[in-house]
C-alpha positions, 0 to 999 in steps of 0.5 A: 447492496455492494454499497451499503456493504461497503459502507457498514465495513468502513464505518466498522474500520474507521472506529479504529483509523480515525483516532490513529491517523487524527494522532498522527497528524496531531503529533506531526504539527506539534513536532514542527510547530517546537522544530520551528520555534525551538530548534529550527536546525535540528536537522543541520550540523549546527550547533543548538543552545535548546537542548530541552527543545531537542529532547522533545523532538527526539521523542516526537520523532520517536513517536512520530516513527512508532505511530506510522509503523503502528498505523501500516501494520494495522491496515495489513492486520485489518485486511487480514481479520476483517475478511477471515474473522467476518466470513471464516469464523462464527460470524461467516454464518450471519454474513452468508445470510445476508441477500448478498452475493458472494462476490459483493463480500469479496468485493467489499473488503477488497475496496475499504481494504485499497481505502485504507492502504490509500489513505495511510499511503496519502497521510504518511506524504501529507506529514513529510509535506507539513515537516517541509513547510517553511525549508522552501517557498512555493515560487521555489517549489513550483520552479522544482518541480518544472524544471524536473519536468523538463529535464525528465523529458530531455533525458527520456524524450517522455511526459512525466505526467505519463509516467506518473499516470503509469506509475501510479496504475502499476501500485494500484494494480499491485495493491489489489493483487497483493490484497487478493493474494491474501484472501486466495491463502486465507481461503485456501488455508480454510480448506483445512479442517484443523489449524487452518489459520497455519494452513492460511500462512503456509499457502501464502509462503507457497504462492510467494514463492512461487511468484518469485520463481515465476518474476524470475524467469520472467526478469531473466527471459525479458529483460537481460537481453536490453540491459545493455542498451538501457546501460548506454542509451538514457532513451533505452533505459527509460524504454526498458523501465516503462515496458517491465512497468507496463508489462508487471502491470498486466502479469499483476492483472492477471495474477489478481484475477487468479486470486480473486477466482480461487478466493470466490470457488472456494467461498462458494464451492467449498466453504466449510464454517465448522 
């Protein structure tokens, strides 16, 4: 049933990222297509004899700007309605009448909700990659790209496909925390019986807070003490870096199931749809 919830809630979504990021990649290509034939040192200090040429990339990039501003705000807003306004408001009743499980509604928004943040977080690379087509050739690109490799390992004495790996568990895992931070405040401000969408936003303020208090002594006890051997010691730098990376993962483990407990005792203990 997790599936086919999951399902229906990107197939609901995606009526509204589709056309968004459809116009993005539309609007990137256009954009290099006139910066390579009308004004290919846009971005150099030379002089252009284009000056129509440069107007249209001026409001391209402007668009371009707008677009992914647009585009991120909507998959915040997205994660933010689709969870309050289908399990919160009226239509709560129709979704908790469904031969689902609570946890599976949770679970549901959580994963189209990572989806989302995936696809905007690859999409926003894949037009900084097509701006970039034609500044290097792939002979270039791929010697780059060894030579940062070998040179992460001499500095570090460390794989940088092992970093990489780390590096890319650590934003999942804060991704997922993060979203499940706001579904714990959205429950939470639901508790309410009055003005509960404030309530909502009052809860996450409180638990940001309180996360900064607890990242900060978390920051002073652990990692000012090796500060001054990662200051003169490249190794130790690189120790320091991968051990607050490794361990910001487990406290954003941890920090996520909280979440994601409170969220599904109050769903299921203490939901109050009137």
């Amino acid at each position: 049933m997790l599936a086919k919830l999951i399902k229906h809630e990107t197939r609901a979504t995606s009526r509204i990222f589709i056309p968004l990021y459809g116009a993005l990649l539309i609007l990137t290509v256009f954009t290099k297509l006139v910066m390579a034939i009308g004004a290919p040192d846009f971005f150099s200090e030379a002089v252009s004899n284009n000056k129509v040429a440069e107007i249209i990339l001026g409001i391209s990039f402007t668009l371009y700007f707008v677009l992914v501003v647009a585009i991120c705000v909507m998959t915040l807003v997205m994660i933010i309605q689709r969870f309050y306004k289908n399990l919160f408001t009226d239509e709560g009743y129709l979704m908790f009448s469904l031969p689902v499980k609570t946890w599976e509604l949770v679970c549901s928004k959580l994963v189209v909700g990572l989806i989302w943040s995936a696809v905007c977080t690859i999409m926003i690379f894949l037009t900084f990659f097509i701006f970039s087509l034609g500044n290097f050739s792939m002979m270039e690109l791929t010697q780059a790209i060894r030579s940062a490799y070998s040179m992460f390992y001499l500095q570090t004495g460390m794989e940088l496909n092992f970093f990489i790996f780390e590096m890319i568990i650590f934003l999942l895992v804060e991704t997922v925390a993060s979203i499940l931070m706001i579904y714990a405040a959205i429950a939470i401000g639901q508790l309410f019986n009055q003005h509960r969408i404030v309530a909502a936003f009052g809860a996450y303020i409180v638990i940001t807070i309180a996360l900064q208090i607890i990242m900060s002594i978390f920051m002073t006890v652990f990692a000012i003490g090796n500060l001054e051997n990662s200051v003169l010691n490249g190794s130790d730098a690189i120790t320091t870096i991968n051990w607050l990376l490794n361990s910001s993962t487990v406290l954003n483990v941890v920090m996520g199931v909280g979440f994601y407990y409170t969220t599904l005792t109050i769903m299921k203990k203490r939901l109050n749809l009137e």
